[in-house]
Structure formats: C-alpha cells, structure tokens
TIDO-486118 format. One record per residue (C-alpha): residue in three letters; x, y, z. Coordinates in steps of 0.1 Angstrom, whole numbers, padded with zeros to 4 digits, always signed. Example, Ala and Ser with C-alpha at 12.3 -4.5 7.8 and 13.67 -1.06 7.14 Angstrom:
Ala+0123-0045+0078;Ser+0137-0011+0071;
//
This chain:
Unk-0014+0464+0080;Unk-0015+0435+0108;Unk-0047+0414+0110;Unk-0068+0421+0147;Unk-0061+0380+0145;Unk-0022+0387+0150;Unk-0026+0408+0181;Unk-0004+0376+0197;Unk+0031+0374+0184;Unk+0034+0340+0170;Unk+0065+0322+0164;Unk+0053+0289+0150;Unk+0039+0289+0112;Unk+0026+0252+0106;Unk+0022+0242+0069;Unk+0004+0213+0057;Unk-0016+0206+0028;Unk-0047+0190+0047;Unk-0062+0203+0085;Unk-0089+0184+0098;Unk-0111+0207+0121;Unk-0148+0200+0118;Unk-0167+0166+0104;Unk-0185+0189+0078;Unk-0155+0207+0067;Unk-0137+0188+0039;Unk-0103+0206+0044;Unk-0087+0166+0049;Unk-0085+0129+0032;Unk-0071+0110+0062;Unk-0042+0106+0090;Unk-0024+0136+0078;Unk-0048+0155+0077;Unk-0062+0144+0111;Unk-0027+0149+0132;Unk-0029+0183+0117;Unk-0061+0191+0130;Unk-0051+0170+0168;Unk-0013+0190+0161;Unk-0034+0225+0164;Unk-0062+0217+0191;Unk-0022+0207+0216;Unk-0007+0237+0202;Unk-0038+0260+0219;Unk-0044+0237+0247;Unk-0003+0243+0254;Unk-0009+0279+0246;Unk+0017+0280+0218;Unk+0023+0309+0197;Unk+0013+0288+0165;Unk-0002+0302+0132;Unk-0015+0273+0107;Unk-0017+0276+0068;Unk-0035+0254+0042;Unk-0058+0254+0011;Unk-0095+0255+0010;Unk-0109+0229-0008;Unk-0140+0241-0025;Unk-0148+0206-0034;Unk-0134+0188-0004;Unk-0116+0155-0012;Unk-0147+0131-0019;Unk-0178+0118-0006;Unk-0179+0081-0007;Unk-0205+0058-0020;Unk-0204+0025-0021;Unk-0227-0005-0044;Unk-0238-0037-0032;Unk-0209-0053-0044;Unk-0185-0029-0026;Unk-0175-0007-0060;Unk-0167+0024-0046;Unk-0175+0059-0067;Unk-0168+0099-0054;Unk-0190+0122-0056;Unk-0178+0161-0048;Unk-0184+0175-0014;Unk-0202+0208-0018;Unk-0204+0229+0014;Unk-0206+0265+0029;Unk-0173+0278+0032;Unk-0191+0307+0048;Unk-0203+0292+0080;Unk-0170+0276+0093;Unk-0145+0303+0083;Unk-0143+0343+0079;Unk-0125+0358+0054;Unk-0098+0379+0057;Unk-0095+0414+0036;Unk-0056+0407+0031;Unk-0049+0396-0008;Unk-0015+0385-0019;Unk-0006+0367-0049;Unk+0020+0342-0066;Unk+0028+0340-0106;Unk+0021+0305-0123;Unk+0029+0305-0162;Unk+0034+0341-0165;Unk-0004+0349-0145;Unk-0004+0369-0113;Unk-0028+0342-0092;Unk-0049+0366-0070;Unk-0054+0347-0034;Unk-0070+0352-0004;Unk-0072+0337+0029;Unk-0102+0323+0055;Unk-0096+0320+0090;Unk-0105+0294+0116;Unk-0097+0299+0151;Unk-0086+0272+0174;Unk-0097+0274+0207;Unk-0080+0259+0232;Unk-0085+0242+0266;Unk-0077+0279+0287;Unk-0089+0298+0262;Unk-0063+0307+0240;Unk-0067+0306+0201;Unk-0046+0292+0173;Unk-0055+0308+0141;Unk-0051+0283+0108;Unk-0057+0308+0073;Unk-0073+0283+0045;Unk-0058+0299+0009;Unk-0084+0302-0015;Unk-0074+0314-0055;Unk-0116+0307-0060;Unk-0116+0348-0074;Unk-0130+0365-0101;Unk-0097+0383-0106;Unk-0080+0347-0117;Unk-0080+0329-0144;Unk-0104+0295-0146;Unk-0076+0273-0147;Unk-0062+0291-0113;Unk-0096+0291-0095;Unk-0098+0258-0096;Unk-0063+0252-0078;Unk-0082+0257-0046;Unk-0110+0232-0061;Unk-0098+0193-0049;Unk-0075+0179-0020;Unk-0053+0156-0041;Unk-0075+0155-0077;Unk-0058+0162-0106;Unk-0027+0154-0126;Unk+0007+0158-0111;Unk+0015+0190-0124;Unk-0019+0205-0112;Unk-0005+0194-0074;Unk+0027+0210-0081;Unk+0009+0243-0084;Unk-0012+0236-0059;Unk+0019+0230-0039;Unk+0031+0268-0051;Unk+0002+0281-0034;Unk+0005+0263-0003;Unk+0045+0269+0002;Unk+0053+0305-0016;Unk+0020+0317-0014;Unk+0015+0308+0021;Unk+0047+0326+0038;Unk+0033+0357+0015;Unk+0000+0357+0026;Unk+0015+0352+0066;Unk+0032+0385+0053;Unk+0003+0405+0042;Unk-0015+0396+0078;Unk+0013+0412+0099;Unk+0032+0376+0104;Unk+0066+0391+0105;Unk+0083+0377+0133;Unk+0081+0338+0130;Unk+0110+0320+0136;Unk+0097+0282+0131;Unk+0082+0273+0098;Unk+0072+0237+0101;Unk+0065+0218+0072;Unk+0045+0183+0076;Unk+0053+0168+0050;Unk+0068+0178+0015;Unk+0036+0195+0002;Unk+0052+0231+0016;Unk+0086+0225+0007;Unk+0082+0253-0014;Unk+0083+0279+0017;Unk+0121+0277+0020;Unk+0126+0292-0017;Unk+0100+0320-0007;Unk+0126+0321+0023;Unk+0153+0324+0006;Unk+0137+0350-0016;Unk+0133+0369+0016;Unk+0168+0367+0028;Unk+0185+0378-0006;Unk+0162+0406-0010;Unk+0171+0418+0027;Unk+0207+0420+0017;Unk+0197+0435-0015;Unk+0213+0405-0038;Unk+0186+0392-0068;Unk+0210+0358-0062;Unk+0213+0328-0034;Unk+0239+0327-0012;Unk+0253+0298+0009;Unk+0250+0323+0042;Unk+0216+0325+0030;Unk+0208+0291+0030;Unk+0220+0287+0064;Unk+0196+0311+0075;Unk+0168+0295+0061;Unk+0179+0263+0077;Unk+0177+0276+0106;Unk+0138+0281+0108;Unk+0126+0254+0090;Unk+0116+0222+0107;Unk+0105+0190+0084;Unk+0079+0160+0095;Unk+0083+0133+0071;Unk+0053+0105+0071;Unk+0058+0080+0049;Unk+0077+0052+0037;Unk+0060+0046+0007;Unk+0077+0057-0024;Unk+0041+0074-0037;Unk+0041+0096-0003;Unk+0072+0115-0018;Unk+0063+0138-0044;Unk+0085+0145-0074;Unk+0079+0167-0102;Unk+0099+0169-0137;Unk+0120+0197-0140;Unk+0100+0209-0173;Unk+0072+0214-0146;Unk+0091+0238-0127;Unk+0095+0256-0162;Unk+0060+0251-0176;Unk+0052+0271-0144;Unk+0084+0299-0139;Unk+0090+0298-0172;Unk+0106+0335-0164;Unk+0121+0334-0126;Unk+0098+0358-0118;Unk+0086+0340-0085;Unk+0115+0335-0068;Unk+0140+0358-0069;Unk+0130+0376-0102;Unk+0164+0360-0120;Unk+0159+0379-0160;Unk+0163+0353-0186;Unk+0170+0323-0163;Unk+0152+0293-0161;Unk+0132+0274-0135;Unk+0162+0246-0136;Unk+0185+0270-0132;Unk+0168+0287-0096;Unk+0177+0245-0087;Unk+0207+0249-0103;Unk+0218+0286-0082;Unk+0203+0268-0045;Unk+0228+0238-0054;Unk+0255+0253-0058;Unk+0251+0275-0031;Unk+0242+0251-0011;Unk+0270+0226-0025;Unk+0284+0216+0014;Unk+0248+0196+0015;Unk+0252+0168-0004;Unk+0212+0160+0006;Unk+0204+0196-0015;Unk+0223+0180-0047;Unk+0196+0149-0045;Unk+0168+0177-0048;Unk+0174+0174-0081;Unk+0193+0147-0089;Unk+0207+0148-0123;Unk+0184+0178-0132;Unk+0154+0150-0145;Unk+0130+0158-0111;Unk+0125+0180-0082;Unk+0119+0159-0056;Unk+0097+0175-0025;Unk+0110+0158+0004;Unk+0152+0156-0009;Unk+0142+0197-0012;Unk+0122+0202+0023;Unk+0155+0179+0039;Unk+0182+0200+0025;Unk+0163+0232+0041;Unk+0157+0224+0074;Unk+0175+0222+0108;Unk+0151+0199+0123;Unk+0140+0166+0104;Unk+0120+0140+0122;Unk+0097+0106+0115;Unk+0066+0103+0134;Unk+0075+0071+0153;Unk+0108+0057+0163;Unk+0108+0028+0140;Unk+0100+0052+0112;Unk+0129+0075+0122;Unk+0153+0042+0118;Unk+0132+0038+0085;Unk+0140+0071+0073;Unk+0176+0068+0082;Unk+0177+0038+0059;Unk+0156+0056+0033;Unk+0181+0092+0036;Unk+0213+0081+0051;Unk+0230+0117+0044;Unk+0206+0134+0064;Unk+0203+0132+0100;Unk+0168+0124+0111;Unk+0152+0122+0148;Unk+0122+0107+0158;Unk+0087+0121+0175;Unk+0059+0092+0179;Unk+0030+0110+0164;Unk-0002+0112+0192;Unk-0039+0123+0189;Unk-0060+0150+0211;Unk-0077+0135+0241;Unk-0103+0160+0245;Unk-0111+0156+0208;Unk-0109+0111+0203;Unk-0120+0106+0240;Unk-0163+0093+0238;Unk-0186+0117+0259;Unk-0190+0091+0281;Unk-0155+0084+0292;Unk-0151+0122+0291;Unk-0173+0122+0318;Unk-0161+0093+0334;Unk-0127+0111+0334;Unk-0137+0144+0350;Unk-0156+0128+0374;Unk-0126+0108+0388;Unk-0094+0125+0368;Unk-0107+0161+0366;Unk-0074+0177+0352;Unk-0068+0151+0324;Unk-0076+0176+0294;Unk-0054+0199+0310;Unk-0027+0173+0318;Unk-0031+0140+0295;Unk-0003+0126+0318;Unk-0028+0120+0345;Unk-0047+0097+0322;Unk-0022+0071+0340;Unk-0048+0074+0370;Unk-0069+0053+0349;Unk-0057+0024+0367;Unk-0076+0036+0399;Unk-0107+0041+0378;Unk-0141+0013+0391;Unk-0136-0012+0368;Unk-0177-0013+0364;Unk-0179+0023+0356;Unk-0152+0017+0330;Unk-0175-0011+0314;Unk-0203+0012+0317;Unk-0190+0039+0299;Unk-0172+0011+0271;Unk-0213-0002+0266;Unk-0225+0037+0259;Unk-0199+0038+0233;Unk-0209+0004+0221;Unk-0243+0014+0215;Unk-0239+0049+0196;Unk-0216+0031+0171;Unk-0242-0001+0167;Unk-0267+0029+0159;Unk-0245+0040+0134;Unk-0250+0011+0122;Unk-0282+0008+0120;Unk-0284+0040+0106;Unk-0258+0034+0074;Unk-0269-0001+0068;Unk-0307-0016+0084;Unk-0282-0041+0103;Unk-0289-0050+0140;Unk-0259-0057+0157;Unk-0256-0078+0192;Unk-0238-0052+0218;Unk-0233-0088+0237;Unk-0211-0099+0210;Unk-0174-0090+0206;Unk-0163-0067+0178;Unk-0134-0061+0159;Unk-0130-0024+0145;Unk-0109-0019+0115;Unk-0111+0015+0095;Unk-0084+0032+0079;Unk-0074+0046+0043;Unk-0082+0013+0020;Unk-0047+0008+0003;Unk-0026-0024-0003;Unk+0001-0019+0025;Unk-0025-0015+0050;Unk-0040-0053+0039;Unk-0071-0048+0056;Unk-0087-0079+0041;Unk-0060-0099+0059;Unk-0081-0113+0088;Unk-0105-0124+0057;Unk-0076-0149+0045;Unk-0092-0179+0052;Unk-0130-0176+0061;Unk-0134-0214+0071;Unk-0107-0205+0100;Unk-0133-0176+0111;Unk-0160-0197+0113;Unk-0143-0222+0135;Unk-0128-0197+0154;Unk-0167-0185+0161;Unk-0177-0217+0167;Unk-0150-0224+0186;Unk-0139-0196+0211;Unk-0171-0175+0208;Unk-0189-0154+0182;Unk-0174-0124+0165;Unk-0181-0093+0145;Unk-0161-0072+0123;Unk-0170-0034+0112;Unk-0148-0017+0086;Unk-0147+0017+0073;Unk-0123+0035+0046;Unk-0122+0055+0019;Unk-0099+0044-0012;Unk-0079+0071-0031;Unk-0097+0077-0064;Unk-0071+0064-0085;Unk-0058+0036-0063;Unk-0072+0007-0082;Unk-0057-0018-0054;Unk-0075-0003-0027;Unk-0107+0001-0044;Unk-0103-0040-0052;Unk-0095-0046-0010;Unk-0131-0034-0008;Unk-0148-0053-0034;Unk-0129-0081-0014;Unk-0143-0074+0023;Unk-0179-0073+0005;Unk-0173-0103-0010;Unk-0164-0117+0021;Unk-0191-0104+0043;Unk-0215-0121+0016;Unk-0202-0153+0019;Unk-0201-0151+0060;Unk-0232-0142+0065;Unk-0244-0149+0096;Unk-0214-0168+0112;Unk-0193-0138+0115;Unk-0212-0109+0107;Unk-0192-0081+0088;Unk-0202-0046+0078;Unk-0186-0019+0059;Unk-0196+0013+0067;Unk-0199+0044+0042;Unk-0181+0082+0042;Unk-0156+0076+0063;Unk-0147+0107+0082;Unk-0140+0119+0114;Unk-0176+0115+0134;Unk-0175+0082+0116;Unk-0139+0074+0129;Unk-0148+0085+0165;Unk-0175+0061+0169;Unk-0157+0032+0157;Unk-0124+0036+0179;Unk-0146+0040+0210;Unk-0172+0014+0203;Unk-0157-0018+0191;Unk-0143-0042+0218;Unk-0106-0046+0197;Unk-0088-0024+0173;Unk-0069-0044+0147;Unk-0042-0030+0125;Unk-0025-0053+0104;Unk+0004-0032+0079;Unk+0027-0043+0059;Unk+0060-0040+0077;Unk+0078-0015+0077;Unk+0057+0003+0058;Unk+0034+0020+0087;Unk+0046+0050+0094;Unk+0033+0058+0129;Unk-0007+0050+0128;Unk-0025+0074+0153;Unk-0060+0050+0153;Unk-0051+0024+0175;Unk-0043+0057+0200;Unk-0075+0071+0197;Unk-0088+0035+0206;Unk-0069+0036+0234;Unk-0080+0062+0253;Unk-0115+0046+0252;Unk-0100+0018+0269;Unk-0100-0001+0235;Unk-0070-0027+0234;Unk-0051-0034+0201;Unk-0045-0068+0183;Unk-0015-0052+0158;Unk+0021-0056+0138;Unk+0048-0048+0153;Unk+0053-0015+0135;Unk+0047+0020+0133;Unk+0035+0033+0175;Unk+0025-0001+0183;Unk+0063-0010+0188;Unk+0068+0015+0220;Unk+0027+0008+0227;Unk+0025-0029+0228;Unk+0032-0045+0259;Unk+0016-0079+0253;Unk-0014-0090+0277;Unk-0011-0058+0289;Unk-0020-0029+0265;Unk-0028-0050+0235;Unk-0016-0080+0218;Unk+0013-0084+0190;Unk+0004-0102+0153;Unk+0035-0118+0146;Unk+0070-0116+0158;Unk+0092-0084+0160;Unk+0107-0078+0127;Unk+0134-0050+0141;Unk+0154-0076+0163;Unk+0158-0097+0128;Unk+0164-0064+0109;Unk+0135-0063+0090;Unk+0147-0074+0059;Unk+0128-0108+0053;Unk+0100-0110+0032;Unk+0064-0105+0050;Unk+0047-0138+0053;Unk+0011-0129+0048;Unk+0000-0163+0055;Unk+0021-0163+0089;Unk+0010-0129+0105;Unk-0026-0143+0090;Unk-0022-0177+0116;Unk-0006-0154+0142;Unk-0035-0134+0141;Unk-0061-0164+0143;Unk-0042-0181+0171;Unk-0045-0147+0193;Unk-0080-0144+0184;Unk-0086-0182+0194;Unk-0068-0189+0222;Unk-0063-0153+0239;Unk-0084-0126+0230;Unk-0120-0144+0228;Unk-0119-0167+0264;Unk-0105-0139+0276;Unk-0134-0118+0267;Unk-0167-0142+0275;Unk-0148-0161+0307;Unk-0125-0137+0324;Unk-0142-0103+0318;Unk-0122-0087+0345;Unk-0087-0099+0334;Unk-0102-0082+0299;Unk-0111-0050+0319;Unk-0075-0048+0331;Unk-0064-0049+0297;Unk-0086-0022+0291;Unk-0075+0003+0318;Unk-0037-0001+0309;Unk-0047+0004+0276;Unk-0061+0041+0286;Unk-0031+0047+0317;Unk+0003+0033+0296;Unk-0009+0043+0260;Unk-0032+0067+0265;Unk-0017+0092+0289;Unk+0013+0087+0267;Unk+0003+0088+0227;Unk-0014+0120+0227;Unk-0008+0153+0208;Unk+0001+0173+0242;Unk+0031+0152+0250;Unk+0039+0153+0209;Unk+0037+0193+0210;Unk+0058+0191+0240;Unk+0080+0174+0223;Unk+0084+0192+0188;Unk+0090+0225+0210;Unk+0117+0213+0232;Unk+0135+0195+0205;Unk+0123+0217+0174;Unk+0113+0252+0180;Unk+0134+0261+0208;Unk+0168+0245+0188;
//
C-alpha cells in the first residue's frame, strides 16, 4: 500500500545518518548533519523528486553545558517527537542477533521555495514490540560503543531501503549515500536483485546493477571519519544470514566473502574486507557505487591520495541561502535582488547593492548576536568594536585555540591596530578528550585577557546559535590543519551575510579565497608545494597575526568603504556561488542523470 506522501514519483532516496531540519529537533551533531538538512531544503527549492531517510534520535546527540573553567558535560536532549513529525502506519523490520527489530517511520516534509515537498522518514525501533536493547538503537546520534553504531548503521542502510519499500518507494533509481553510515543499502540491494532473479546467491551481473544506483559522498579525511567494524561484529549480529540473502548455515564473513568474489573485477570491493579482520564502511560504500565524490576539490585530490583504485570526482559542498541568509539581508535582498531565493546565481548582483544599506543590514545582525550574548553570558559587548567569529565542532584538526598562541601578540595587536573581540561556540564529541581540553584552553585564555581582547564562549551550539554568529561578527576565521578540512560550509554561510573570511588554504576556501577581495589567506598554499611538509603551527599562527595587524584592522577603523567592498564580493563571488542550489545542480547533472 503506497503512502498519500508518495503520490510524486521519486527517484532520489538520500541516506544519511544525521538531517538537520529544525533548531529544537536534535536529529544532528554538526556539518553533516547540517548539509543534509541545506542538501534537502535545494532538492525542494529545485523541485527534485528526492525522498530522505534517517534515525530518530529519541535522545538527540547532547545538550552542552559548560563550567567556569570551560569543562564541558552532556546532558540528554528530551523533546516531543510528536510536534515536529507524523508517523507513518507502514512497519517493516530487520533481524539483529536472531531478533526481528520492529521499526517504524516519522515523516517531515520539506517545503520548498514553489511549493513543492521533499519528504525525509526518521526510523524509529522506540516499540513496545522490540526488545530493550533494540529500542534504544534509535536512542543517541553517535553514543555508544562501536558495535552499538554498527547496528545502528543496520537500521539506517537495510532497514531504510525496506521501510522506502513498505511506503510504495518502488521506483528510485539513485540511492545516495553521504557518508559510509548507509553503506549497508547496497547489500539490501543486492538482496533485491538476487531475489528478482530468484537466486538466494550474489552475482557479479548483480553487482553491476546495484552499482548502477548508488551514488557515494565521502567527507572526511580523518582516519576516525571512516568507520570499520570487526568481522565478529558482522557475526555477533547475522549470526545466521538471515538478513541478507537468507544464506542457511553461512556466516556473516562469508556474505563478505560471496560479494567479493563476485565482485572480484573490483579490486576496491576486496579492501572492504581486507584480509577478513574488518568491514570497513567507506572501502564497502566505494566498491558499490557508480558515482563517488569529495565535497571540495582539494578533498577530491585528497581522496584520490587516500583511495587511489577508485575514481573519485569532486562537488564543493554549499549551504541554503534562504535558510543561512539574516532577516535583514533577506530583506535587503528582495528589496533590490527579488529572485535570489529562486536563483542564488543572482546573489552576484550584490555588487550593485548601496553600500550603506549593506552596513545597515551587517549592524542588525551585529546586534541580535551581541544579545545572544548577553543573554548566554551577562557580557556587554561594543557593536563598535570588531569581532572575530569562530564556532565549529571543538576537535584537534580544527585548532581553534590557534589565534590564542601567543596572547602578549593580541594585546599588542589591540593596542596597536585597534581593539578586538573574539566569540567562540562548539560542541566537543563526548569522548574526544582533545577537544574537550581546546576548550578548557580558550577559557583559560579569555581569563587571562580580560579586558584587552575580550573573548566569550558561548553555550549549546546549534543551528539558531550558528546563524547568529556567521551573520553578526565582522570576520569569520577558520584555521584547519591542512589537508585535513574536508570542505567547511561555515565560512559560506558567513558569506552570504557579507562576512569576509581570514582562513587556510584548504577545504572551499581554496576556490573561495581571492585575497583582498573575498577574504584573506593564513599562510601560504600548501597544494602548489604538494602538501606534504609538516604544518608549522607557529607559522600560520604569525601569518595570522600579521593579517590581523597590518590588513584586516586599518582596514576596518580607517578605510570602512574599502572593508565594505570586501564585504559585497564576499556575498556576489562566494555567495551566489557556494550554495546548496548550485551543489544540487550539480549532484543531478553529474550523479543522478549518469
């Protein structure tokens, strides 16, 4: 029985583990999660025949608090499930351990620009049918061991493409995976193809059909972004076939074992499961699929590096205008660029825009965030005073604490070139011990600054939170580790508010930087010298300084409209460009149409 939702033949089933839609729906942790939600909102503005699949999160991924000293603990996020989604009568079910795992699904419609709707289906195992162990699988985003992720990862990929099947999804012919987290889908596929031909065993012809539909976004370079799980997982969890192809006798290894060999004209199948040890998400999601991309063209040459045997193309990641752009440059848009939801392209008409009205609407933003901070922390800060915004996922590789290297340089670059403020936000993964230290660090720093360069951390970062922050501070700064940034999309969403970057050369801000133009460059290019030397922290620290000296601060208190310049080519090159519309465009020409 089709679901009234699939009245629309769709042709596009997006996977991924996290969808950001609402501020007060927990359903994310962070960038993936985010381009997700930005991927979805294009996909109805475009009027795309997408359908989107997750998990529902019962407990959401944390709420952050934070102690004087910067120690950062998680509470769980309790919320209605009820009053953001409706749930859907269709049940289907998957078999972890030898338990049939009862689940259902909650839809969320996506409306888009014209009107039309993308529906995204939230999996929730939270039944009374289930087992306790199985109703929490739907409980955390990311919490618990590794083996409790690979079933949550069962759900997401084999359960998802049979729940798509008990709502009338029959005739998709795209299954996009973003990221390895639905890998998983192309053995449900497979299942599919040998029952059509009536077989109960993998073919290669098979393979090559599932191939065919399956499209793979990889986002990371960091070896922790690639999940692998030991084989005795896959056994713990299949220990009799039953969910794949109902193979008597046989086990889990073995399913590996049957795809590799008939998939043994794909070398990048056999490193799936490399010596038999590990399944390895992404080596599995690459063998499968027609289409492989990064999300930014240095991250497609990092990939390359990373997976030589497989070829893999690059689209630069974007964000949704309508969505990252502050109410008041919205209205400064339609009032002078009227189509720009409908056509981000136009955003290049920014140039044109009064460069008063532009500083105007950047001092509305400026304003709701100092609120905010008022709000979160009793601090006044001076809207006169330039601030820096940094707020991202608080991990090593991102280094946030790197413009804190040496705090007697900040307070002669305050004295110096004029005064300063810097507001940070960012949650740090519950068991990332490094990240939770970066933050102890920026509090320790803030102490000791004072009132020279004031510096405030704010709280819960989430995506009200992140809005504010990219459209109110004067300068984004983004400072990774290269080559480890994969793309980046918040130094996009700064953009469109006419908020120039100060950034390494890596991730988007290699095809976004034009220097003195859009933004300014930390550091050197490390692609023309290859890449391979080791980063110089203290270098790209000084690089950074010397911008912030001599460039970015005159420029600011003595030639305000040489900074507004900056500011409207920030919006017209980078904005009209680095936006989920274009990115759609993109994965549809190059992707779904193949």
């Amino acid at each position: 029985m089709a679901s009234k939702a699939n009245s629309i033949k769709r042709i596009v089933a997006y996977f991924s583990m996290e969808i950001a839609l609402e501020n007060d729906m927990p359903s994310y942790s962070g960038g993936l999660g985010v381009l997700a939600g930005d991927t979805i909102r294009a996909a109805a503005d475009l009027r795309l025949p997408m359908v989107a699949v997750s998990l529902l999160y019962r407990r959401g991924y944390f709420t952050q608090r934070l102690a004087e000293d910067g120690t950062q603990t998680e509470e769980p996020v309790e919320w209605a499930v009820e009053k953001f989604l409706e749930e859907e009568p269709e049940r289907t079910s998957v078999t972890l351990e030898d338990r049939r795992v009862e689940l259902r699904s909650w839809r969320y419609a996506v409306k888009g620009v014209r009107g039309f709707e993308v529906p995204v289906y939230f999996l929730d195992a939270d039944l009374d049918s289930n087992a306790a162990v199985d109703r929490n699988l739907t409980g955390t985003l990311y919490g618990g061991d590794s083996y409790y992720r690979l079933c949550q990862e069962v759900l997401l990929g084999i359960g998802g493409v049979r729940m798509l099947r008990a709502l009338g999804y029959n005739e998709l012919t795209r299954y996009h995976m973003n990221e390895g987290h639905a890998a998983l889908l192309a053995l449900q596929l497979l299942r599919e193809e040998a029952e059509k031909a009536g077989r109960t065993s993998i073919r290669g012809e098979d393979i090559e059909k599932v191939r065919s539909k399956c499209v793979f976004t990889t986002h990371t370079p960091v070896p922790a972004g690639h999940d692998r799980f030991p084989m005795e997982f896959l056994t713990r969890a299949f220990p009799n076939q039953k969910e794949f192809l109902d193979l008597k006798d046989t086990s889990s290894a073995d399913l590996m074992k049957r795809v590799l060999q008939a998939g043994q004209n794909f070398p990048d199948l056999q490193e799936a499961a490399r010596g038999g040890a590990s399944l390895n998400m992404t080596q599995l999601a690459l063998g499968l699929s027609t289409y492989v991309n990064g999300v930014a063209k240095q991250h497609g040459e990092t990939s390359r590096q990373m997976f030589p045997e497989v070829p893999i193309e690059a689209i630069t990641n974007g964000v949704h205008a309508g969505t990252w752009t502050s109410p008041a440059f919205q209205q400064l848009f339609d009032r002078y660029i009227p189509n720009w939801r409908e056509d981000n392209y136009s955003l290049r008409g920014a140039l044109g825009l009064p460069a008063e009205e532009v500083w105007a609407s950047h001092l509305i933003a400026k304003h709701e965030l100092f609120e905010e901070v008022r709000k979160k922390t009793g601090l006044n800060f001076d809207p006169e005073v330039f601030t820096v915004g940094f707020a991202r996922r608080a991990t090593g590789y991102k280094r946030a604490d790197l413009i804190l290297a040496d705090l007697n340089r900040l307070r002669q670059i305050a004295k110096n070139a004029g005064l300063f403020q810097i507001i940070y936000a960012g949650k740090a993964h519950p068991n990332d011990g490094g990240g939770k230290d970066i933050i102890r660090h920026i509090f320790q720093a803030k102490k000791a600054l004072r009132k020279t360069v004031p510096v405030v951390f704010l709280d819960d970062y989430n995506l009200d939170l992140g809005g504010k922050i990219t459209s109110g501070v004067d300068l984004w700064l983004n400072t990774p580790q290269f080559p480890l940034e994969a793309s980046g999309t918040s130094g996009m969403k700064s953009a469109l508010n006419g908020v120039p970057s100060l950034s390494i050369l890596d991730g988007w801000w290699v095809e976004g930087h034009i220097e003195g133009v859009t933004g300014w460059s930390i550091g050197e290019s490390r692609r023309a010298a290859g890449g391979g030397a080791p980063t110089d922290n203290a270098a790209e620290a000084e690089s950074l300084y010397s911008k912030l000296e001599d460039v970015i601060l005159p420029m600011y208190y003595n030639e305000r409209s040489k900074f507004l310049g900056v500011m409207q080519h920030a919006i017209a090159i980078n904005g009209s460009f680095f936006n989920t519309q274009r990115m759609v465009q993109q994965y549809i020409t190059d992707a779904y149409l193949r």
